[in-house]
N, C-alpha and C positions, 0 to 999 in steps of 0.2 A: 755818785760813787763810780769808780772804775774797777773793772774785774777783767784780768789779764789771764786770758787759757796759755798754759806755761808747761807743757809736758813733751816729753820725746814723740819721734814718730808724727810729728805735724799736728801737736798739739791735741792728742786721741782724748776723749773724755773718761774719767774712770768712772766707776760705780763711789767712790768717795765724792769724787767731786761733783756728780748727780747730785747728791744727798744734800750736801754743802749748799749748794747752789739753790738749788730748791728750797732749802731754810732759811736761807739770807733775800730770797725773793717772796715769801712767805712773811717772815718775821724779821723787816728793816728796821736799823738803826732807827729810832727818832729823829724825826728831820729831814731822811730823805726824801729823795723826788723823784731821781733819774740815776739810771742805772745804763754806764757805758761798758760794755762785751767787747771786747779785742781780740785778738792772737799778737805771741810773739813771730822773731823769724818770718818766713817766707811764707805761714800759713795762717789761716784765720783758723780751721779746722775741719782736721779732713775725718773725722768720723768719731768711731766710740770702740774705749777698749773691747777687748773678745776675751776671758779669759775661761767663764763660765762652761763647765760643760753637762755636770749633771741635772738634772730635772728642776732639782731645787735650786741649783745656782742658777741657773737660766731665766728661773721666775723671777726671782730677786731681783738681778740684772736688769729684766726687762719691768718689774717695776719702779726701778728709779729710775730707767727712761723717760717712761710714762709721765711720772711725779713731776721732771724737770719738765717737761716739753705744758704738764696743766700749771706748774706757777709761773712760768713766763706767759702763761695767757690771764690768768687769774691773777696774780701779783697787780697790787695798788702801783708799785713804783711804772712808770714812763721805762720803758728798756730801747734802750739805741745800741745797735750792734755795727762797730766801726769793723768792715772786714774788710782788713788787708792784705788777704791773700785766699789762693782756693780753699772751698768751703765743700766737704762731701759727708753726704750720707746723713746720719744724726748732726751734724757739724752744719752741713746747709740748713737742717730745719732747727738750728737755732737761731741763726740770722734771721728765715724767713717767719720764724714766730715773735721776735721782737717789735715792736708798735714800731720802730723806724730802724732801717737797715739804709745803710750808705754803703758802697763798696768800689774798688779802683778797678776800673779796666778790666786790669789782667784775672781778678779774684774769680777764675770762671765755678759754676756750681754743678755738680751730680752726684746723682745715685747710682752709684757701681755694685750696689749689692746683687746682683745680677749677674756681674763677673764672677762671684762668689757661691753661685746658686742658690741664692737666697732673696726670697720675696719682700722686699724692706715694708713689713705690714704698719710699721707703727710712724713710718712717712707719709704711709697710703692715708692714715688715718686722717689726717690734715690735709695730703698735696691736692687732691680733688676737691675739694673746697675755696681752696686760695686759686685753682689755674686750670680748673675744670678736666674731667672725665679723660678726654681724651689724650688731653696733654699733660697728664697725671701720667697716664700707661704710658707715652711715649716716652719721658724723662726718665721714668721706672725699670723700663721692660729695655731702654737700650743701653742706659748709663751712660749717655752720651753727655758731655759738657758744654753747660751754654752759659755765656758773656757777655760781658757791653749792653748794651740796651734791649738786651733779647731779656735779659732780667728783669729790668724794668716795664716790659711789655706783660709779661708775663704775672707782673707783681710779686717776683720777688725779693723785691728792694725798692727804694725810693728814690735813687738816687745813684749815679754811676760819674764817677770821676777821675782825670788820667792819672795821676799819680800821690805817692804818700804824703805829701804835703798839701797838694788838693782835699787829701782825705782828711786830715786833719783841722784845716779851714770849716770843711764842710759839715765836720763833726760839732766845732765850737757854733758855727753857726746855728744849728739844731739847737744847740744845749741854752744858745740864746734864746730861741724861740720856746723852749719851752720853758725852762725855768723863771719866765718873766710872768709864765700863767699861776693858775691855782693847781695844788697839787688835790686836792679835791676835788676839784672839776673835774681832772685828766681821771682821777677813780672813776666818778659818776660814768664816764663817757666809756673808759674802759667796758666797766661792768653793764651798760646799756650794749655795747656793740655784743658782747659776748651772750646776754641772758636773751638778745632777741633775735637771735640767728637762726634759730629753726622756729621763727612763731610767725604767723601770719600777721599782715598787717592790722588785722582790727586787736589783735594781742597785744602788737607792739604799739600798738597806738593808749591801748589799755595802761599798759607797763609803762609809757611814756610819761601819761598824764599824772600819776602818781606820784610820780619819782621827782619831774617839774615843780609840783607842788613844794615839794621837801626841801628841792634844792633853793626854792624860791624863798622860802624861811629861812633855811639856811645863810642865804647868801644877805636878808635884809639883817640877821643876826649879826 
């Protein structure tokens, strides 16, 4: 499947499209596999609407955030996030929570909420995980933008290419490698990377050996 972020203002995320998005990553078509993220125009997506101001809108707001940013981790489907242009704020951490991000050159990535006097908590909540501690608060605390293979270093993206046509290559080529697998394996794999992330290794070795077992039947089935 393809899903095209297509709104004014560089492609701002609303709170519908939270919602949407989150249910369609949740509850796929029959058949799916892989799920490609884009932007139109000159952005891939520079963040998430504002429109929210009272207590209760705010909550709301900030749980379809939430919602979206746990079914691109949780979701069965494969998510490839083709970004074609800069990505900030909410909008970077949907690139970088996709299981494969590609991006061109120029797509540089940050967190500006800082210019705004605002602590992007629900970025913090992931960026130290994925790029550790220090280069969490650095990215965070200056909003500074970074590109080209500072991405790559940093992991967040897989992949840096000079231009739109490059990206596009480089996207099909993905969708070859994956789609030639099982889409039940890429769950299994999913849901092992994600349910043993905070467990010790005799845990995960626990979690592992069980799960083998299953898939082992499974796969002579």
């Amino acid at each position: 499947m393809r899903l095209t972020l297509d709104t004014r203002d560089g492609n701002l995320i609303t709170g519908d499209m939270c919602r949407s998005m989150a249910r369609l990553l949740r509850e796929p078509p029959r058949g799916a596999h892989v799920l490609v993220l884009s932007g139109v125009g000159g952005s891939f997506c520079l963040g998430r609407e504002r429109k929210a101001s009272a207590t209760a809108e705010l909550g709301a707001e900030v749980a379809g955030l939430i919602g979206l940013n746990e079914a691109l981790v949780e979701s069965n489907l494969v998510t490839l996030a083709r970004v074609n242009g800069p990505a900030a704020g909410f909008g970077a951490g949907l690139a970088a929570l996709c299981d494969v991000a590609v991006a061109v050159r120029s797509a540089g990535f940050s967190f500006p909420e800082v210019t705004i006097e605002l602590a992007p908590t629900i970025v913090l909540a992931w960026l130290q995980k994925a790029v550790g501690r220090r280069r969490a608060f650095q990215l965070t605390a200056t909003g500074k933008i970074v590109a080209g293979d500072d991405l790559v270093e940093l992991g967040l993206v897989n992949e840096i290419v000079d231009d739109l046509p490059a990206l596009d290559e480089a996207v099909e080529r993905w969708l070859g490698d994956l789609t030639g697998r099982s889409p039940r394996v890429h769950a299994d794999i999913k849901a092992m990377l994600r349910d043993s992330e905070h467990m010790s290794s005799r845990q995960a070795y626990a979690l592992s050996a069980g799960r083998l077992v299953v898939g082992t039947l499974l796969r002579g089935a």
